[in-house]
N, CA and C of each residue as an Amber inpcrd file, in Angstrom:
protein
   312
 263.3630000 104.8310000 159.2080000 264.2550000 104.3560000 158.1740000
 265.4640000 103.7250000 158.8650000 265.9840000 102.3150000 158.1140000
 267.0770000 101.9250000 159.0140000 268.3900000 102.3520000 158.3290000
 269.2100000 101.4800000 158.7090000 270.7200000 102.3470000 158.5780000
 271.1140000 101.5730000 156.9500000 270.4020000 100.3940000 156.3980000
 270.1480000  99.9920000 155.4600000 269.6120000 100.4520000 153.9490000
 268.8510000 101.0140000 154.4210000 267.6760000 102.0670000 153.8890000
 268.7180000 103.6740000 153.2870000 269.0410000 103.8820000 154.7900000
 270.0670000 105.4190000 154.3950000 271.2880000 104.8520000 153.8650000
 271.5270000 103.8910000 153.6310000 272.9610000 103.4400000 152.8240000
 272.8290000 103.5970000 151.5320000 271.5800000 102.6220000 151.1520000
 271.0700000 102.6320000 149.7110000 270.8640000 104.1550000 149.1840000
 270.0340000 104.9140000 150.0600000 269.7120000 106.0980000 149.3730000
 270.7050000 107.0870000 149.1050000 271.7320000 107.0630000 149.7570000
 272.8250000 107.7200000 149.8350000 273.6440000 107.4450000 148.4440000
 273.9180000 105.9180000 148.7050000 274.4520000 105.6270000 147.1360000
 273.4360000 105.6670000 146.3170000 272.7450000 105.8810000 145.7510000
 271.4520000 106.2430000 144.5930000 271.8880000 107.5510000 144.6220000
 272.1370000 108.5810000 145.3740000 271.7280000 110.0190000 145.4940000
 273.4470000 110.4780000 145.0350000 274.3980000 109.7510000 145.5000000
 275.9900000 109.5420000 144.9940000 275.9320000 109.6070000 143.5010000
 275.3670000 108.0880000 143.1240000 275.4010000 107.6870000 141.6560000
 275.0760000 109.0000000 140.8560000 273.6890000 109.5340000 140.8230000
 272.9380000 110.5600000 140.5040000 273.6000000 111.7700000 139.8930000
 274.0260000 112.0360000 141.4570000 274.7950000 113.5690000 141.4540000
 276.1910000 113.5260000 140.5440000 276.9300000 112.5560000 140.5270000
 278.5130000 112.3550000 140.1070000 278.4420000 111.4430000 139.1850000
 277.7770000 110.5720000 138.8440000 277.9570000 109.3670000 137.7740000
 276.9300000 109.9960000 136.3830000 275.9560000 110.3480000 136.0060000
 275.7590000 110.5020000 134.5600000 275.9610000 112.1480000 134.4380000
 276.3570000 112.9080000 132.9450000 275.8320000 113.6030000 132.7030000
 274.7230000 114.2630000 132.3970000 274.3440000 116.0600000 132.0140000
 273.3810000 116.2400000 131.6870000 273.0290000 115.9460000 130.7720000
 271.5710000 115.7230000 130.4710000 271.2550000 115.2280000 128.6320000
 271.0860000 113.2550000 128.8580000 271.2580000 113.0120000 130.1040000
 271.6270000 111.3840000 129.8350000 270.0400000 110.9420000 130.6940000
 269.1850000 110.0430000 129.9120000 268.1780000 109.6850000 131.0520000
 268.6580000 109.1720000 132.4800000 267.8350000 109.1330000 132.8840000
 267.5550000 108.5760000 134.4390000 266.4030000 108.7190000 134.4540000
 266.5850000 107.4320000 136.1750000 264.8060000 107.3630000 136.3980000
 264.4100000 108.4390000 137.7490000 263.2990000 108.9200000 137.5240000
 263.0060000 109.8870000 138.6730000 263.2440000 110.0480000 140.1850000
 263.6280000 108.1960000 140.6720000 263.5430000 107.8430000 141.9220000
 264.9930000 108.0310000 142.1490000 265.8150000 108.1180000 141.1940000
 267.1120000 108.6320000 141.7230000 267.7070000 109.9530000 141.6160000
 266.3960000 111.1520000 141.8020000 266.9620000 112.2730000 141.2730000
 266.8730000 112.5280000 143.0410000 267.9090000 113.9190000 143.3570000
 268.2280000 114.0700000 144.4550000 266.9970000 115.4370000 144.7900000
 266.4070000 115.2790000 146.2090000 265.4230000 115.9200000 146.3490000
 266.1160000 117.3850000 146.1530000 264.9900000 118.5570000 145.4040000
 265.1210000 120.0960000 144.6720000 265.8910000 120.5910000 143.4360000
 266.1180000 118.7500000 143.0490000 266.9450000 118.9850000 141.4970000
 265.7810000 119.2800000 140.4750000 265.4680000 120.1700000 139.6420000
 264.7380000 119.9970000 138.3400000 264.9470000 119.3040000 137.1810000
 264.5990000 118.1790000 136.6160000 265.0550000 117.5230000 135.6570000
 263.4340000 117.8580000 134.4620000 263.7530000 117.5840000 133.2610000
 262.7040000 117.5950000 132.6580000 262.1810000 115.4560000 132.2540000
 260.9360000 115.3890000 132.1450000 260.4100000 114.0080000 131.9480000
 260.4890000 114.0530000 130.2850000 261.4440000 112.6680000 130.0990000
 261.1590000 112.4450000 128.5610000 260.4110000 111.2430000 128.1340000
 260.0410000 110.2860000 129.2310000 258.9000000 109.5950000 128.5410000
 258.3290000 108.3130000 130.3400000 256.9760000 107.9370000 130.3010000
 256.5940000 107.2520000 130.9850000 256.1940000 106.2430000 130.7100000
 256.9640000 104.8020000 131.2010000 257.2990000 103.7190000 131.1080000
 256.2500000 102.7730000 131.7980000 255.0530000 103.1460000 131.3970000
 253.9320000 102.7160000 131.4780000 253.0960000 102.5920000 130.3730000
 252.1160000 101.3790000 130.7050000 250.7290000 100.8010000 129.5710000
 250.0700000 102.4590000 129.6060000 249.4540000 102.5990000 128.0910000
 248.5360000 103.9120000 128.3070000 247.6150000 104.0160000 128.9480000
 246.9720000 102.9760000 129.4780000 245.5480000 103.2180000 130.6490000
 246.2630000 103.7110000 132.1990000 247.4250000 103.0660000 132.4860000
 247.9850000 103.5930000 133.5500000 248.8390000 105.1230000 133.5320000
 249.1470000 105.5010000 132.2800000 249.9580000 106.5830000 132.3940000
 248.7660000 107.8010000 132.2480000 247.4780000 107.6300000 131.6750000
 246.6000000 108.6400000 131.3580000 246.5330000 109.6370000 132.8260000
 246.4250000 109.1440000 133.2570000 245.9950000 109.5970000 135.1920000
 247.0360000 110.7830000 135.2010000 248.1770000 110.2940000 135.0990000
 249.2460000 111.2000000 134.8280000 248.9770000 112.4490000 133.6960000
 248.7640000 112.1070000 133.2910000 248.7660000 112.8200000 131.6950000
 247.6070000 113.7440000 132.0950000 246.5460000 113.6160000 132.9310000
 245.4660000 114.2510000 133.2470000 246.2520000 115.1880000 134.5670000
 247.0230000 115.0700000 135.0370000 247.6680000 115.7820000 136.2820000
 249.2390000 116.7310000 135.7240000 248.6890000 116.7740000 134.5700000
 250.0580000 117.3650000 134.1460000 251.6500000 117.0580000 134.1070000
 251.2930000 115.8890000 134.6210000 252.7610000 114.7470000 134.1590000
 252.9970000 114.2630000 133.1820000 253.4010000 115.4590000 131.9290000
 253.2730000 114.4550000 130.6660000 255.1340000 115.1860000 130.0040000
 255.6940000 114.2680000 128.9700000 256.7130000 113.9900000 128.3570000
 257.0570000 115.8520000 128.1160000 258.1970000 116.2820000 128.8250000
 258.4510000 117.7330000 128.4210000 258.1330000 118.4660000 129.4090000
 257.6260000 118.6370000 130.3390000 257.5610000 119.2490000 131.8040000
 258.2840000 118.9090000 132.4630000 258.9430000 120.1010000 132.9130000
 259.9370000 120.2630000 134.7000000 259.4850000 119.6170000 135.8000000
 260.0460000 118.9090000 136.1380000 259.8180000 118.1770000 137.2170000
 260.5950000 118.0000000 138.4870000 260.2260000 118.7120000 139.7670000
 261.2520000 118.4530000 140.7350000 260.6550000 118.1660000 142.0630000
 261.4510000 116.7360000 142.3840000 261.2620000 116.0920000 143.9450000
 261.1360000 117.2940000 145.0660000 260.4310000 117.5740000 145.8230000
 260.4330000 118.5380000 146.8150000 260.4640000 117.8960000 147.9350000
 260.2050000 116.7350000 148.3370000 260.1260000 116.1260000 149.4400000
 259.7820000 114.7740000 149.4400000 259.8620000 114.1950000 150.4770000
 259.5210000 112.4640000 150.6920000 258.2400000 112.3780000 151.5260000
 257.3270000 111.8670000 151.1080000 256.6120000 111.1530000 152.4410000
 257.1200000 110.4720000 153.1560000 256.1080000 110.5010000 154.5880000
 256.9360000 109.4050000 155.4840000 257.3190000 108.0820000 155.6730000
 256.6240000 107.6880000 154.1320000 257.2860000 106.5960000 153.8730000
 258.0440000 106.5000000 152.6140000 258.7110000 107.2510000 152.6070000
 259.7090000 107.4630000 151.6940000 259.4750000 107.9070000 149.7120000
 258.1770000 107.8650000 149.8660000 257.6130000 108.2380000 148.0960000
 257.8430000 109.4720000 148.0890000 258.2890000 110.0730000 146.7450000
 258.4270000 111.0990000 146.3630000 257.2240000 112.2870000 146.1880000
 257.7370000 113.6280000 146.5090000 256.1500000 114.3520000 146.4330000
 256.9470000 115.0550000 145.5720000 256.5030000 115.4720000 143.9210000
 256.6850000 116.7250000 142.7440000 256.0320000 117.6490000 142.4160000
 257.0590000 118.5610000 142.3870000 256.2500000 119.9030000 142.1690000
 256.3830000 119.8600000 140.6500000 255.0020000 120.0620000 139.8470000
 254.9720000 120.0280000 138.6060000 254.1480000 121.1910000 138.1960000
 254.9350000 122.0400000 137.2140000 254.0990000 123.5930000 137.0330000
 253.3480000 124.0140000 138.3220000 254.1680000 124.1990000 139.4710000
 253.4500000 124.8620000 140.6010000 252.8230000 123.5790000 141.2610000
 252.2890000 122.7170000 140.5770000 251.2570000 121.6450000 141.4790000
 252.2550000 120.8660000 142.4100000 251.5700000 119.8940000 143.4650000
 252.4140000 119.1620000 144.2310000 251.9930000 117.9920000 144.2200000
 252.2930000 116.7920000 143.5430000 251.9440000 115.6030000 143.2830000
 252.5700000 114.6660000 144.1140000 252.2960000 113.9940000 144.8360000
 252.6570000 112.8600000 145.2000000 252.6980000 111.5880000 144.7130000
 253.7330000 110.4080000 144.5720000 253.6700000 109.5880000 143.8960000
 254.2490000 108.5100000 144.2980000 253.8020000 107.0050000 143.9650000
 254.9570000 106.0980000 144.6930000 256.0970000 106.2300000 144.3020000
 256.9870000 105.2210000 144.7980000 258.2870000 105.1810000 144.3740000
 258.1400000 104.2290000 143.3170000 257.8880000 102.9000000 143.1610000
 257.2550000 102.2970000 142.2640000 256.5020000 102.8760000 140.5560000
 256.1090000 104.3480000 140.7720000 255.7250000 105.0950000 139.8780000
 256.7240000 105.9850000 139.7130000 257.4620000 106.3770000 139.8580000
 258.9980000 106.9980000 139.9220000 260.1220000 106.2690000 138.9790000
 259.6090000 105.2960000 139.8340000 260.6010000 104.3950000 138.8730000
 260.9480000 103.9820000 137.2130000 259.3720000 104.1040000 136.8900000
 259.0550000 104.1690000 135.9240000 258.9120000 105.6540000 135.3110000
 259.0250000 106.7330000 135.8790000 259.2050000 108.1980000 134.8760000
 260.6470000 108.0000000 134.3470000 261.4660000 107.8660000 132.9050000
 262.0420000 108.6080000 132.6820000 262.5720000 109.8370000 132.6450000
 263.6140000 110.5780000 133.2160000 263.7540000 112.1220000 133.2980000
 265.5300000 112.4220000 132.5900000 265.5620000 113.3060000 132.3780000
 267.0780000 114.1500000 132.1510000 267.0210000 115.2390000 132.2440000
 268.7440000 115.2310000 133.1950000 268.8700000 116.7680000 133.4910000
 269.0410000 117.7930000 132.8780000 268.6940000 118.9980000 133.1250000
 268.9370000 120.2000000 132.4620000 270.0580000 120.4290000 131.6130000
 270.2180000 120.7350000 130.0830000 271.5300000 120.7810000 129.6900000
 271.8990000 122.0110000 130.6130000 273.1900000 122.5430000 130.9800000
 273.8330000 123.3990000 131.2580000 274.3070000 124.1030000 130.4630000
 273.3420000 125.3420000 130.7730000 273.6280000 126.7280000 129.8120000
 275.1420000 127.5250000 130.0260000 275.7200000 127.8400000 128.7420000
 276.6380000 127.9980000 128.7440000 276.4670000 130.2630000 128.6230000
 277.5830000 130.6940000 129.2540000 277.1850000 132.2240000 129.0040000
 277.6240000 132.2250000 127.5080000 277.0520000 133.2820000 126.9810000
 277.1570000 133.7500000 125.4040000 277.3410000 135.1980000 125.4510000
């Protein structure tokens, strides 16, 4: 990765963490790796999103980045499973973060 590369990701991973609240979409490729966000919809034709939908990537499941391949695609842990995915397909998950539970 060049010093180009870690600039961008850095600011993506900036934006992320400090710029929206919880409850606000975002797209998956800017969630910061071991955050859990839940998926609220995939921004894909239905012949391409089925695959997903068959792997347990569907609208309402926890979803969290655990790691990068070595070329930089995201790998998710979804209900225990570990999916790997492009970034390109990332891009296209809609997600939002966890509201923050308040004590009662």
């Amino acid at each position: 990765m060049n010093a180009t590369e870690t600039k961008q990701r850095q600011r993506k991973q900036a934006r992320a963490a400090h710029g929206e609240q919880a409850g606000q979409e975002l797209r998956l490729a800017d969630i910061p790796l071991r955050e859990a966000v839940e998926l609220v919809r995939i921004d894909l034709p239905a012949e391409e999103a089925v695959p997903l939908l068959e792997l347990g990537l569907m609208p309402g499941c926890a979803v969290c980045p655990v790691r990068r391949s070595p070329f930089g695609d995201p790998v998710l842990d979804v209900d225990g499973a570990l999916i790997a995915v492009r970034r390109e397909l990332a891009n296209c998950l809609c997600v939002r973060r966890a509201m923050a539970s308040g004590a009662n």
